[in-house]
Wavefront OBJ file of the C-alpha trace (Angstrom):
o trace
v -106.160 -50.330 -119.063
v -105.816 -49.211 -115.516
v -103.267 -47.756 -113.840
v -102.160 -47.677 -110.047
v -103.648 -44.499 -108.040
v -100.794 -44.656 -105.771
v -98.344 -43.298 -108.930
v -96.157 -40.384 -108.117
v -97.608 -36.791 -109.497
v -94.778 -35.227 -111.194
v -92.126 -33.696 -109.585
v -90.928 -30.261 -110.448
v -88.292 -29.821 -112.589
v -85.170 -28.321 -111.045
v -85.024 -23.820 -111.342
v -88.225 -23.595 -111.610
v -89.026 -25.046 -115.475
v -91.825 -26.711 -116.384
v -90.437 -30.052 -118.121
v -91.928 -33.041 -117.730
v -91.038 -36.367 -116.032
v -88.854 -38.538 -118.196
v -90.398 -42.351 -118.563
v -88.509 -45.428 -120.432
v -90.965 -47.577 -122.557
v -90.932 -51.293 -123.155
v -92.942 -52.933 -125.345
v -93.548 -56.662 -125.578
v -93.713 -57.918 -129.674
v -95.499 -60.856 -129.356
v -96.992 -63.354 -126.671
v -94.487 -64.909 -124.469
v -91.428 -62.557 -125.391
v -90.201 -60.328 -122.734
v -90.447 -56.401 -122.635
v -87.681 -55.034 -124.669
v -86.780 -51.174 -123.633
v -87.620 -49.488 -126.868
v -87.024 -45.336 -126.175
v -87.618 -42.516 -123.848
v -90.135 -39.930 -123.254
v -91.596 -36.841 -121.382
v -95.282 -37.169 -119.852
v -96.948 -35.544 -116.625
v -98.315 -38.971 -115.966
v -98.461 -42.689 -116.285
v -101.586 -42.255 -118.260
v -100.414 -39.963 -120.418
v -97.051 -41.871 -120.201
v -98.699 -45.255 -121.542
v -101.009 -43.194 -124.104
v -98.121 -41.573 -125.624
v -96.049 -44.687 -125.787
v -98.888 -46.604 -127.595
v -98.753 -43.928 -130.414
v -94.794 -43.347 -130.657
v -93.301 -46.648 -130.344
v -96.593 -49.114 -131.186
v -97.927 -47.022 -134.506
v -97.926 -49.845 -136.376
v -99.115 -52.382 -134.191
v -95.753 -53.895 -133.586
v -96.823 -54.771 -129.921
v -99.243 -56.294 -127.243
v -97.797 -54.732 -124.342
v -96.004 -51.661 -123.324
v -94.627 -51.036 -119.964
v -93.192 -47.117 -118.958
v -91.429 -46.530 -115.827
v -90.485 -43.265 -114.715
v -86.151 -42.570 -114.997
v -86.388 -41.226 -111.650
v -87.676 -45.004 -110.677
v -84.899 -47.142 -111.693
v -81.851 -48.359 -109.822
v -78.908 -49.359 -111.504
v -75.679 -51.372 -110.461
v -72.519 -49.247 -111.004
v -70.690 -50.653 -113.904
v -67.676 -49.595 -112.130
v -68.781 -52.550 -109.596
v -69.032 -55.399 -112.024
v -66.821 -58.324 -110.856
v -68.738 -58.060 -108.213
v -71.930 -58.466 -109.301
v -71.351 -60.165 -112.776
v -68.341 -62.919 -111.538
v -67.199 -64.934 -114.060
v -68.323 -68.449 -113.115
v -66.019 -70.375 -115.758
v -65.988 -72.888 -113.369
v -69.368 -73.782 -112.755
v -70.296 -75.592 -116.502
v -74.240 -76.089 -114.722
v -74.822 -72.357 -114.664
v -74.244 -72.428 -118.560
v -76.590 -75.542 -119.663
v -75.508 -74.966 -123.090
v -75.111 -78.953 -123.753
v -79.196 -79.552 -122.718
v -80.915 -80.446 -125.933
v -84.123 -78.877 -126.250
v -87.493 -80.350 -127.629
v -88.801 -78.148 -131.186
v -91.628 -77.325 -129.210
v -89.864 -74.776 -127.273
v -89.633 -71.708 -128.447
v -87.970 -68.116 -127.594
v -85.034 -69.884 -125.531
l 1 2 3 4 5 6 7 8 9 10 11 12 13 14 15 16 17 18 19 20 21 22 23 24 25 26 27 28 29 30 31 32 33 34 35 36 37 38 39 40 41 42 43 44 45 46 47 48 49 50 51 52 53 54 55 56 57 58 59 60 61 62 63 64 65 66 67 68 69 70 71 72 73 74 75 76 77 78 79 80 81 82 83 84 85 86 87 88 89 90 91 92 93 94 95 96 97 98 99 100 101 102 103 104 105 106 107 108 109
């Protein structure tokens, strides 16, 4: 497992405490599935970030993949924004191509 040198040494927390960087985990059930978010926690690093996500979230094997991002990372729309980023498109059917039939072969659709 390697992780990136270039990843961020944890910032200080504000007044002076000592708490840890927050990091969201995602772990990936099976082959082909995407990374489902799965919980939160504290770490001083990616390393320790991905080590302690492997024994919280993955103690039973339930995974083959975990990804952890730190909070601070992430950018978010503002859900007071929506219509403009999630428009309803009622009327465009061929962004909803829920009248394609699909061969049994393809799974996880």
């Amino acid at each position: 497992m390697t992780i990136p040198s270039e990843t961020q040494a944890p910032a200080a927390a504000p007044s002076g405490s000592a708490e840890w960087p927050l990091w969201e985990v995602f772990v990936r059930s099976k082959a082909g599935l995407d990374h489902k978010h799965c919980g939160s926690l504290h770490a001083t690093d990616a390393q320790m970030a991905i080590q302690l996500a492997r024994d919280v979230y993955t103690r039973r094997q339930e995974g083959t993949s975990l990804w952890v991002v730190r909070s601070d990372q992430i950018v978010a729309s503002d859900p007071g924004e929506k219509p403009s980023y999630f428009d309803p498109a009622q009327d465009k059917v061929y962004r909803h191509p829920t009248f394609y039939q699909l061969p049994d072969e393809v799974d996880h659709m």
